[in-house]
BAFI-856789 format. One record per residue (C-alpha): x, y, z; residue number from 1. Coordinates in Angstrom, 1 decimal. Layout:
+--------+--------+--------+-----+
!     xx !     yy !     zz ! num !
+--------+--------+--------+-----+
!      X !      Y !      Z ! NUM !
...
+--------+--------+--------+-----+
END
This chain:
+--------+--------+--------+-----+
!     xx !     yy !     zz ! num !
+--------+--------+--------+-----+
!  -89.1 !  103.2 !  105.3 !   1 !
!  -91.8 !  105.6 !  105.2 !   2 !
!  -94.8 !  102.9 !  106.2 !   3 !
!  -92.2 !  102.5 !  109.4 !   4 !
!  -92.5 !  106.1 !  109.7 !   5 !
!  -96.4 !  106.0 !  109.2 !   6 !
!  -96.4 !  103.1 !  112.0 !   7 !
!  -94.0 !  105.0 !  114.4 !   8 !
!  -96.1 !  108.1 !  114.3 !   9 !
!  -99.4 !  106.6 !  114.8 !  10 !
!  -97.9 !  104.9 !  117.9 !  11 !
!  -96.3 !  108.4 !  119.3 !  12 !
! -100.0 !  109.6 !  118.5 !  13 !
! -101.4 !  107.1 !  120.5 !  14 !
!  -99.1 !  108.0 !  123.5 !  15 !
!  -99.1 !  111.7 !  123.4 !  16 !
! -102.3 !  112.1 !  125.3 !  17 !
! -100.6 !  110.8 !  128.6 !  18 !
!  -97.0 !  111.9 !  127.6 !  19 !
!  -97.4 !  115.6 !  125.8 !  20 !
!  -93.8 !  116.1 !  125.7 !  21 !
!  -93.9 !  113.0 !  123.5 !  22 !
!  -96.2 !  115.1 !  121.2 !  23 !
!  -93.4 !  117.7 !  120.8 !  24 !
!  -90.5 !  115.0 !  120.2 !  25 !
!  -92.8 !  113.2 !  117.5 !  26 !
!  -93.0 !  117.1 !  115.8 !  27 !
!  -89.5 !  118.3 !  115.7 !  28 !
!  -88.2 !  114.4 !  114.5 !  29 !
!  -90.3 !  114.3 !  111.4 !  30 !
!  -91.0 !  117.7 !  110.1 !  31 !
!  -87.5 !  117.7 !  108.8 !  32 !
!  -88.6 !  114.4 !  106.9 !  33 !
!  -91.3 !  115.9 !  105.7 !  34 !
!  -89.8 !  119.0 !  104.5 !  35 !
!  -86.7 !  117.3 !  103.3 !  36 !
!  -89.4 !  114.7 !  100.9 !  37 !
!  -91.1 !  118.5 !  100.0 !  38 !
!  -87.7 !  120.2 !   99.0 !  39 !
!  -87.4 !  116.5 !   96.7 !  40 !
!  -90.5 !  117.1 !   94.6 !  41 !
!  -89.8 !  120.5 !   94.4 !  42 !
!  -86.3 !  119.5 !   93.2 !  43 !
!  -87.1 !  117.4 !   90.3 !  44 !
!  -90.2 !  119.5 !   89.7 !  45 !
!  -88.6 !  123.0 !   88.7 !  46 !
!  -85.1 !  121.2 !   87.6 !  47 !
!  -85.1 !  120.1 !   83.8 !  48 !
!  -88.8 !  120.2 !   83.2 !  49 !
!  -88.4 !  123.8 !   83.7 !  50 !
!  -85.7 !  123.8 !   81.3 !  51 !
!  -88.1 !  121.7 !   78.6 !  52 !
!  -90.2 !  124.9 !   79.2 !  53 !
!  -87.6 !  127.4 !   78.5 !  54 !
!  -86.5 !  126.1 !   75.9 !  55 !
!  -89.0 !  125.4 !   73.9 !  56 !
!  -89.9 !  129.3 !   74.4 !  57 !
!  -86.5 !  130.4 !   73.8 !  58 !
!  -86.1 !  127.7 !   70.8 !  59 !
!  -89.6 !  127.2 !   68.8 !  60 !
!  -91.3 !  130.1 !   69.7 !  61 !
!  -88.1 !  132.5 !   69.4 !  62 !
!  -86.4 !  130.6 !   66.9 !  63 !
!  -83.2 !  130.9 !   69.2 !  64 !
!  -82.1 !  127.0 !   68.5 !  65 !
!  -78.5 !  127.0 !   67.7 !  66 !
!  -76.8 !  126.5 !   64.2 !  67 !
!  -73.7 !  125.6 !   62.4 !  68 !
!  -70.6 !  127.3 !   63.1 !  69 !
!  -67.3 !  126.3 !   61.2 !  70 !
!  -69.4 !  123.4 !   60.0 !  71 !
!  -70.4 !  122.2 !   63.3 !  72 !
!  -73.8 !  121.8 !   65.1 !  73 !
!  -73.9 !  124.3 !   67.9 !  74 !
!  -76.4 !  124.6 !   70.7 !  75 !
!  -77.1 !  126.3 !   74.2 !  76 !
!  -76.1 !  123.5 !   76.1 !  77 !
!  -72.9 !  123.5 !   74.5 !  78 !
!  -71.7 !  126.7 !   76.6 !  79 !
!  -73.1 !  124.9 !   80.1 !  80 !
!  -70.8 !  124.1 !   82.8 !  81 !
!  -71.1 !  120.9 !   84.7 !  82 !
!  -71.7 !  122.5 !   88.2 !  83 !
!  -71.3 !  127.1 !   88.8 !  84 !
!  -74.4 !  129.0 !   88.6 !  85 !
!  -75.6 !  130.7 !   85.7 !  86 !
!  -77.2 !  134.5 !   85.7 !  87 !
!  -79.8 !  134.9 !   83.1 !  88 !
!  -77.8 !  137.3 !   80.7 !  89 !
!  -75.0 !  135.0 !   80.6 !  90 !
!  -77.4 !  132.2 !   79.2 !  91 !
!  -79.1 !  134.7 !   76.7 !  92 !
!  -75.0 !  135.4 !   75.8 !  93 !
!  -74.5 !  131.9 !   75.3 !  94 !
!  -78.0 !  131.8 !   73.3 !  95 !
!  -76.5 !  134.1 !   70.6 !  96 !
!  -73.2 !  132.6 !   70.8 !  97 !
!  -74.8 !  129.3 !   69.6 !  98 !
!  -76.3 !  130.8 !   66.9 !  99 !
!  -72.8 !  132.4 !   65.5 ! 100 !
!  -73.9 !  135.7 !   66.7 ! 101 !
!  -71.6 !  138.2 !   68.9 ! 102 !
!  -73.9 !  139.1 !   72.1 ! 103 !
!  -72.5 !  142.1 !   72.2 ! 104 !
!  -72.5 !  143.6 !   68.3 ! 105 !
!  -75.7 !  146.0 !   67.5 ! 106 !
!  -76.9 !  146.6 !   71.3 ! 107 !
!  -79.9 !  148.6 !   70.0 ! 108 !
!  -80.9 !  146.0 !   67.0 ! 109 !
!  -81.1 !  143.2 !   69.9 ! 110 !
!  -81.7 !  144.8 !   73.4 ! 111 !
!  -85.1 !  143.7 !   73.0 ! 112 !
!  -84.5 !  140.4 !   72.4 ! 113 !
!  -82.3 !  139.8 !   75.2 ! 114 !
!  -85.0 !  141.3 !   77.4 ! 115 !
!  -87.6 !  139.2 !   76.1 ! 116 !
!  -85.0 !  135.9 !   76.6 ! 117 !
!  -83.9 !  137.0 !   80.3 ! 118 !
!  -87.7 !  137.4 !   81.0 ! 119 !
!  -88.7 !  133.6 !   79.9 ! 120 !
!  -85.1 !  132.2 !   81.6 ! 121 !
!  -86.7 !  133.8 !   84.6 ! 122 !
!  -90.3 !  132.9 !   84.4 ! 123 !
!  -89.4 !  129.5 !   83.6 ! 124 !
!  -86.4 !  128.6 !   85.7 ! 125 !
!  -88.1 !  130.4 !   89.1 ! 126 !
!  -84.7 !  133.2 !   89.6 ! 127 !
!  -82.5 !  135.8 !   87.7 ! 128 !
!  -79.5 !  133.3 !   88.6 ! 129 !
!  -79.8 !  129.3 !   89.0 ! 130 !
!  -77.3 !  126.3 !   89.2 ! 131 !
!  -76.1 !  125.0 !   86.4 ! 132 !
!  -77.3 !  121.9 !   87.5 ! 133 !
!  -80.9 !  122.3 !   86.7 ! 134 !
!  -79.9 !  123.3 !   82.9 ! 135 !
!  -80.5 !  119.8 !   81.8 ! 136 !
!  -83.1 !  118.4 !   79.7 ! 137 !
!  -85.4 !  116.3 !   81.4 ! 138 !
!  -85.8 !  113.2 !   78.7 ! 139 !
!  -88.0 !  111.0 !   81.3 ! 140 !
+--------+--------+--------+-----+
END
């Protein structure tokens, strides 16, 4: 599809010099392609390779990986939703959860903390609030 693009746009090329309106037609018909192809790679760009990212911050260099709880193997993406947006503190609330701890016992022993793991969910993931969508691990 996009060599027939390549071929239809050399052609309008050819003809705008004697038809300028042409010129304008060509424009406004394939910058949405091209932005639509940009928004793609941005897409799959900043979704779960981000999340890699943040979470090997958040896990190995934080240590904030999940544990047991009741016997069973807890973790982050446990607490997920399929589709919603997540803000940044609920995912460092979910972090804490998955480690057995309350998010909201000791404010002043972990306030800190939960700066430090809003700060890399929002360096890494590009916004204070994202979809839930792009909280997947990218296993490619």
């Amino acid at each position: 599809m996009l060599q027939g693009l390549a071929a239809t746009s050399a052609r309008h090329r050819s003809m705008s010099a004697s038809h300028p309106w042409r010129t304008f037609k060509l424009n406004v018909c394939l910058r949405p392609i091209a932005d639509i192809r940009r928004l793609s790679q941005l897409t799959r760009m900043s979704g779960s390779k981000n999340y890699n990212s943040l979470m090997h911050e958040v896990c190995v260099e934080r240590g904030w990986c999940g544990g047991i709880i009741n016997g069973k193997a807890t973790h982050v993406d446990d607490f997920i939703p399929a589709s919603g947006t997540v803000p940044a503190a609920q995912f460092v609330d979910w972090l804490f959860l998955a480690d057995g701890m309350d998010p909201t016992a000791e404010p002043d022993k972990w306030q800190s903390h939960k700066d430090g793991l809003r700060a890399a969910f929002v360096r890494h993931m590009g916004a204070d609030v994202v979809e839930a969508s792009r909280l997947k691990w990218d296993l490619d």
